[in-house]
N, C-alpha and C positions, 0 to 999 in steps of 0.2 A: 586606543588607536584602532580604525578602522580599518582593516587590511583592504578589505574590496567597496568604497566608495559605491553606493546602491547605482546602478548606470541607469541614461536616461535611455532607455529603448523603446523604440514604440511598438506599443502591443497591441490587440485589437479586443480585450475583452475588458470589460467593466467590472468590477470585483462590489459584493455585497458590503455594506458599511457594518461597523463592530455593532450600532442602534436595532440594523435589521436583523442581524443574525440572534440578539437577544431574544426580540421578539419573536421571530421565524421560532425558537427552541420554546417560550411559553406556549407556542399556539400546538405546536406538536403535543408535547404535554398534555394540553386540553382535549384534542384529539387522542391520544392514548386515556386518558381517565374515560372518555365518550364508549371507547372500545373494550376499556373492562385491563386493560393493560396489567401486570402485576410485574413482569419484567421487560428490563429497559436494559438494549443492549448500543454500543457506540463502536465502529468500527474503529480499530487505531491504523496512524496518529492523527488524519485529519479531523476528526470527530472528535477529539479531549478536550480543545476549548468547549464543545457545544454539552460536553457530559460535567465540566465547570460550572458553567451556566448551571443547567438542569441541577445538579448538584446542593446549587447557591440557592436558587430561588426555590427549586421546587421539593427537593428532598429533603431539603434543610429549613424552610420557613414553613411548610405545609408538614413537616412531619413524618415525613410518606414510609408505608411502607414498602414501598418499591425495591426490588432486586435490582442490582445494577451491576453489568459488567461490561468489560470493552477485550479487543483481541485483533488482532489483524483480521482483516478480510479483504481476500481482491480475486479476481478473476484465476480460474484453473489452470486457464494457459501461461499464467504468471509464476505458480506457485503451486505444488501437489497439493490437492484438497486434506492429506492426512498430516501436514506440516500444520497447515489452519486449525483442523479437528484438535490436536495436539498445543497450541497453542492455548487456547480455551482452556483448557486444565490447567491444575496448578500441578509443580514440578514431583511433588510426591505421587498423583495422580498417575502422572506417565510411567514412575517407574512400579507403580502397584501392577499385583498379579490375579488373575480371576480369583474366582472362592469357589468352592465347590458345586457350588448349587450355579452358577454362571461357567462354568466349566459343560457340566452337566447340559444345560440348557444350551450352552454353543451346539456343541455335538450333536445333539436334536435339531438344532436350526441347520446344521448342513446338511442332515438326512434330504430335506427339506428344498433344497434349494435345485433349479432345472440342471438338469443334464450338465451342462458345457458350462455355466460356473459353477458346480461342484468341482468338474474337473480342474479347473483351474484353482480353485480355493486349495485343492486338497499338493498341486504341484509346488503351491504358494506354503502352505504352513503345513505342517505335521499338527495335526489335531490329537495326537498320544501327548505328545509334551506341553502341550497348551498352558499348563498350570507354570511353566518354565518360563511364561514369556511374558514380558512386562505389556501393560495397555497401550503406550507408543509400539512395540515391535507390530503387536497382532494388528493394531493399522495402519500402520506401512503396509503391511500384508495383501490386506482385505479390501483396503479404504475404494476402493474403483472396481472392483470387482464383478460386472453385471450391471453397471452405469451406463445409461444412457441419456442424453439430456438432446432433446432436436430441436432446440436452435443453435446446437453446436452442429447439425447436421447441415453443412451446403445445401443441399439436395432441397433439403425442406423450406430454406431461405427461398429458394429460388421456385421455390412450387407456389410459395406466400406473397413473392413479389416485392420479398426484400432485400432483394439481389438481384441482378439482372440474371435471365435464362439461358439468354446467349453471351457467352464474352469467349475469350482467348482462353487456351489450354492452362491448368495453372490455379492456383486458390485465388481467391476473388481477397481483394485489396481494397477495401473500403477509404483508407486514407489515401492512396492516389489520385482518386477523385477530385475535383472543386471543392471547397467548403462549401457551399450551399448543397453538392452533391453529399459531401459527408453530413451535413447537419442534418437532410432529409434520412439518409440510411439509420442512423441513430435513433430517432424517433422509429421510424417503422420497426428496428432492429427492437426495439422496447416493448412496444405495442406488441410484437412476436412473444417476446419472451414471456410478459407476462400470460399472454393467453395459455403458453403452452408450461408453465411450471408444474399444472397437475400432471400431466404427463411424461417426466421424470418419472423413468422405471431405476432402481436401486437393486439389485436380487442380494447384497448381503446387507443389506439396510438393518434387518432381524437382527443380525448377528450384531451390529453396531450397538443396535440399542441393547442387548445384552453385555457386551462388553463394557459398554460407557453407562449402565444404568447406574451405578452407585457412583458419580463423580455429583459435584457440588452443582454442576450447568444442569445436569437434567435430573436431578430430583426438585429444580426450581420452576423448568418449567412445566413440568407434569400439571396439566390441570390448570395453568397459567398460561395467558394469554404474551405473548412478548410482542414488544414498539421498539424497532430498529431505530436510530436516528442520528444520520448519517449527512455527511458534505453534500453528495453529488450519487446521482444514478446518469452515467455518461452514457452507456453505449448499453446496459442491462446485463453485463456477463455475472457482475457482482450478485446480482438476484438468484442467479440461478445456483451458484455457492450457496449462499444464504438458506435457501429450503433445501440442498441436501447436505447442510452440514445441522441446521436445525433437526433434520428429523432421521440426522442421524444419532444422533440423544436421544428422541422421543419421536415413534411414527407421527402420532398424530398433532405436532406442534404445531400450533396457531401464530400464524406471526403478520406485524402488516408495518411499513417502512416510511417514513418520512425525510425530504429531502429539501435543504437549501437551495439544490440546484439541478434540474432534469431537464432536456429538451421539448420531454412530452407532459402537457399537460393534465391527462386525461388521468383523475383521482377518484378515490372513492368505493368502488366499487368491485377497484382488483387488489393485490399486496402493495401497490406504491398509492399511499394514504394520503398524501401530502406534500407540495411541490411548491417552494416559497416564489422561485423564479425561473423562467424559462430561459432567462437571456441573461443576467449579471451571475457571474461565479465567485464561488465562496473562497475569503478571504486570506484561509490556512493549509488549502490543496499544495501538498508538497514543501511545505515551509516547515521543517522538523525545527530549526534555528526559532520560529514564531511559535512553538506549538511545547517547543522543551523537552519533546522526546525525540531521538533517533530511534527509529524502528528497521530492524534490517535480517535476511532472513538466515537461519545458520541449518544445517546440518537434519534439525530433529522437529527445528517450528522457529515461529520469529522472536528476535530477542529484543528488548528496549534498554535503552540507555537514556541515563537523566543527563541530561546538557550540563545542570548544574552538580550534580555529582562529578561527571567530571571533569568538570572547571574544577571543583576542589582536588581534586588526584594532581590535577597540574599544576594548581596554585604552588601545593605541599614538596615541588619538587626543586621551582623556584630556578629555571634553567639560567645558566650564567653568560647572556648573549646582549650586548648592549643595542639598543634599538635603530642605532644607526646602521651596525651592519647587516638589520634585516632590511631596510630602508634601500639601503644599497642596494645589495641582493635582489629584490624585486624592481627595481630600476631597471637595473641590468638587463632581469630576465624579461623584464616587459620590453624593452629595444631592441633583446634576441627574437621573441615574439613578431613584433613589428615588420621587422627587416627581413625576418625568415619564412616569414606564413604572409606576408602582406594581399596574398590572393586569395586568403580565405577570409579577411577581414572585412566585415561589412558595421557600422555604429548602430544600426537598429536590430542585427542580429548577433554577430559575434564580435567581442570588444579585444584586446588584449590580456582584460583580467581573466577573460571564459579558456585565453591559450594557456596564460599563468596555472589555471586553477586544473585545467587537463594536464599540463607538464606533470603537476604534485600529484596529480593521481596515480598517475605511470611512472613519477618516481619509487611512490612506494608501494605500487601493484602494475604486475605484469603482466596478470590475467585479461589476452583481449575477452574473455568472453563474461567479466566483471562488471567492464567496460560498457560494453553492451547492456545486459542487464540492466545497469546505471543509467543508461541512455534510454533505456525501453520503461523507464520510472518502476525501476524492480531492484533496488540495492539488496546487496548481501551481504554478510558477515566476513571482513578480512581485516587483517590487522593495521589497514590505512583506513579505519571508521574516519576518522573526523577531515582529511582530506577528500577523499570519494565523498561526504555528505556536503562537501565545501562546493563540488563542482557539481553533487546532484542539485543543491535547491536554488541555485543562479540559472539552472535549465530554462527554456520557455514554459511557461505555466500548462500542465496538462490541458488547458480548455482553450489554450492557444489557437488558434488555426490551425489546421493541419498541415499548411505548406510550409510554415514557419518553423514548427518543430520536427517534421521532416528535412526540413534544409539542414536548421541545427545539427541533427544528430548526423546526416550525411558530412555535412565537412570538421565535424569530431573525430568522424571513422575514416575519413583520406586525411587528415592532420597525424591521429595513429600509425595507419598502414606507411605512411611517409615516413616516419618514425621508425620502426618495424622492420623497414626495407632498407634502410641507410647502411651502407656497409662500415665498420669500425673505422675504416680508415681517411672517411668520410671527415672536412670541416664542420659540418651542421650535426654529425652526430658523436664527435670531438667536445664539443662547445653543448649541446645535450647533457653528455657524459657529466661534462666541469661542474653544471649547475647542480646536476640530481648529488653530486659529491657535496658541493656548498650545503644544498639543501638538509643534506642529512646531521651536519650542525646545528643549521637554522630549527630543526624541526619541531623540537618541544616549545622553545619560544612559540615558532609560529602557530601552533597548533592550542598551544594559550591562547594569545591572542584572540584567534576564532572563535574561540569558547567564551573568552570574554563577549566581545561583540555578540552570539547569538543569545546569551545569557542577557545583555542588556535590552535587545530587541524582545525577547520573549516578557522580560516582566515590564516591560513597555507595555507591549498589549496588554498584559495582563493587570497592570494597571488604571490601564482606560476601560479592559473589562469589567474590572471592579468598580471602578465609579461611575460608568450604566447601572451595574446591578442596585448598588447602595438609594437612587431614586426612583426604585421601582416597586411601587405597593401594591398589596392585594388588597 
């Protein structure tokens, strides 16, 4: 049973076919052999189909000895850089302690370091107990410490002309813009970044690489060249993570990036190697249900969950709900929907399933700033995983237009706040109350169910992926 019927909503982008994405991942491939490449990194989760692929054809028929790893990565404003850095490791990693001789060598790298981040290094950790502290604490600590990145700098956008000079008081808001206004900033915003990546100052970068030198990522890439190979380079914030989480494992890390899908053209020459399309977007942006992992972030670094793991936790539980009264149930709560929010309802943007699938989220999280999160394509770790990913990946597709997924999420957040404000004694938040109580019967069923369904769609595709591959010879 399909809980949510895929809706027909018109959207404005054209998504890459499963034939191209194949190929798009051999040609990168050949481009990383061209480059001397030794490790191959996939950011998670939209990247795991394309590290599949790679996997199938190229690591596996060719024999390669190729490094391979994957790890979230997404922009800094999304996400603290020492959550990502920490992610990258494996769990033992984080909780290991210096050795001596990396103790030793910390301590000399802060002699070392300017005036004003030492001071702060030293208000940030106690450098006596260092041996006390596991490799996640010392970067939380340190991890930003003397970072500076200027395309995160306004000033300098706007000295480049990728931003306007003059506007209104206020940070400069790129998606308020027109689309064609936003599609031009993006591009420029890339062409910026890359030029200015060498230009990332780090002042505890030393120290990084001392602390992280004996993990498994960077004695791989010592001396090894690494090939990113990734969905989408949207807007370039993702690049700028990229070289200093790379070289905060190893100063001098070589890396160069290939992509399905980037606005700007222009390859070759700088870090973005390879750009399959400027205008179709790739097929598994945000689709965790197509992709079989939920990725979401917790507390220390991001954690993954297998779709189908658990679907088997839920299988095994076997909840005792006959199918009609979830039938009902969601009847119900779709003509509450209807009749109650009818002023937010539009068929090419918000359906009734998009009220449904918000209700469940706020049933079982109350957190508005989860909410948000959620809406800003940044989920996190709460214990409504599988409803919060029910109503993240029905969102408009990140490559949406901008006005579309700015609408979205604006009447998500007056659908809430209306929600939020309703006083108890309120009919609409009476009738609210009724369902979220129905719901919490309904909820293992329904949360089966889900799990069914993205489990079917995922070895769907992954089906059709596999019978690409199977007629593909060298």
């Amino acid at each position: 049973m399909d809980i949510y019927p895929e809706p027909d909503k018109k959207r404005f982008v054209s998504k890459i076919t499963m034939k191209d994405m194949v190929s798009a991942v051999l040609l990168m491939a050949d481009r990383a052999e061209k480059e001397g490449a030794a490790v191959f990194f996939f950011p998670e989760a939209g990247a795991l189909p394309l590290k599949h692929v790679f996997e199938k054809l190229v690591a596996g028929q060719k024999k390669s000895a190729a490094k391979i790893f994957s790890s979230k990565v997404t922009a800094a404003v999304k996400s603290p850089l020492s959550k990502q850095i920490c992610t990258i490791l494996k769990p033992s990693e984080r909780r290991r302690r210096l050795s001596r001789a990396q103790a030793a060598g910390f301590r000399k790298a802060v002699a070392a370091l300017p005036v004003r981040s030492r001071r702060e290094l030293l208000k940030a950790i106690d450098i006596g107990q260092l041996e006390s502290l596991s490799l996640r604490e010392i970067i939380e600590k340190i991890g930003t410490i003397g970072l500076y990145v200027p395309s995160e700098d306004e000033s300098n956008l706007a000295e480049a002309g990728v931003i306007p000079k003059t506007r209104r008081s206020g940070r400069y808001l790129p998606e308020d813009g027109s689309p064609k206004e936003f599609y031009d900033f993006r591009k420029r915003n890339i062409a910026y970044i890359l030029d200015s990546l060498s230009d990332i100052t780090h002042d505890t970068r030393d120290l990084l690489n001392i602390v992280l030198s004996e993990t498994e990522f960077a004695r791989e890439i010592r001396g090894n060249r690494i090939y990113v190979i990734d969905e989408a380079v949207s807007r370039g914030r993702t690049l700028n993570v990229l070289e200093i989480i790379f070289k905060s494992f190893y100063k001098d890390a070589a890396w160069k990036i290939g992509v399905l899908f980037c606005p700007l053209r222009i390859v070759g020459e700088s870090k973005l190697d390879f750009v399959f399309s400027s205008r179709k977007v790739p097929p598994f942006s945000n689709r965790p249900d197509l992709v079989g992992q939920i990725v979401v972030e917790s507390s220390t670094a991001f954690v993954k969950y297998s779709i189908d793991k658990l679907l088997a936790e839920r299988e095994n539980r076997r909840p005792k709900v006959k199918p009609k009264q979830l039938d009902s149930y969601l009847k119900n709560l779709r003509r509450f929907a209807s009749r109650s929010f009818h002023d937010f309802l539009d068929p090419a943007l918000v359906t009734e399933d998009d009220l449904v699938r918000l209700f469940h989220f706020k049933f079982v999280c109350q957190d508005h700033d989860i909410l948000k999160r959620s809406l800003n394509l940044n989920p996190a770790k709460t214990s409504g995983l599988i409803e919060e990913t029910g109503f993240y990946l029905h969102m408009p597709h990140p490559f949406d237009s901008m006005p579309i997924r700015r609408e979205y999420k604006n009447r998500m957040l007056q659908i809430s706040d209306k929600l939020d404000r309703l006083p108890a004694s309120s009919p609409l938040k009476k009738s609210f109350l009724r369902f979220k109580e129905e719901f919490r019967d309904l909820r293992e069923y329904y949360e089966l169910l889900e799990l069914r369904c993205w489990s079917q769609r995922y070895h769907g595709r992954l089906a059709e992926m596999n019978k690409l591959l199977k007629n593909i010879r060298f």
